[in-house]
N, C-alpha and C positions, 0 to 999 in steps of 0.2 A: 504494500500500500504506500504509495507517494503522496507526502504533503505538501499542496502548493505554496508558496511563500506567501506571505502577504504584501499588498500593497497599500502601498502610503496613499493618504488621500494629496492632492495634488495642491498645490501652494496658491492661495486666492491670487490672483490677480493684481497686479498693482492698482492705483486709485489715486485718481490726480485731487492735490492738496489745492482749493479754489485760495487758500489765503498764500500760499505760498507765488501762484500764480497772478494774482491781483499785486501781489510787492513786484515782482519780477517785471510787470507788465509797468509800476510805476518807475521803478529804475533805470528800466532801460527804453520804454517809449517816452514815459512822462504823463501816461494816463492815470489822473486821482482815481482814487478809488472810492466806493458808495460811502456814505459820512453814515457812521455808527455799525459798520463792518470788524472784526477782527484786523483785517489788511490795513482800515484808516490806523487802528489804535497802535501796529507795527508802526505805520511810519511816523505817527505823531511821537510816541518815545524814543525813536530813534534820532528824528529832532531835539530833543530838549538831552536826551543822555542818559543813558541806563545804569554807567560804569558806574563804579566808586572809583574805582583808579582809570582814569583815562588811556592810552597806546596810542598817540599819534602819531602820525606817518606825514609827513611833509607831502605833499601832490602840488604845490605849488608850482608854474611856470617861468621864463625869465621877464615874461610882460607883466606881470602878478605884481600889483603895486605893494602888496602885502604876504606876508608869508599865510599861507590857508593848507589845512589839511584834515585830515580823516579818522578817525578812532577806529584799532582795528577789531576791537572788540563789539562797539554799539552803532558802530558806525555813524556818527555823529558829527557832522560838518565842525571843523575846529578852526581858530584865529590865533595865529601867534602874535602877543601882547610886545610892550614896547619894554616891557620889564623882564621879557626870555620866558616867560610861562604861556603856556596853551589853554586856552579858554574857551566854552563850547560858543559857535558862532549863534548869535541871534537871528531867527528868519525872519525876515523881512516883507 
């Protein structure tokens, strides 16, 4: 008498993340996303700054009247100050 093996039942499917996609879609087209969505509330705190300790990365250019860069943690629009500290940028 031969026992059949058993089989695994088969791995669900993957499932596209709609908030992951509404960030992705603001990032890189620049389309806002619905106001009072998960996707606004990403990018609203990523504006203001999530860090306790900050990780700025300079992206500044040589035409960049001011030094400006990125939090690589919150991703957080950053202003280098006149006193040598990084401060999160105000949106405007």
């Amino acid at each position: 008498m031969k026992i059949w093996p058993r089989r695994r039942p088969a791995p669900a499917p993957p499932r596209a993340n709609p908030t992951t996609i509404a960030v992705l879609e603001h990032d890189l087209l620049g389309i806002p996303p619905q106001p009072g969505t998960a996707a606004a509330a990403v990018i609203a705190l990523r504006r203001i700054g999530t860090c306790l300790t900050h990780q700025p990365v300079d992206t500044s250019t040589m035409d960049s009247p001011q030094s400006v860069g990125v939090c690589v943690r919150c991703g957080a629009a950053m202003v280098l100050g006149d006193d040598g500290g990084w401060t999160v940028a105000v949106p405007s």
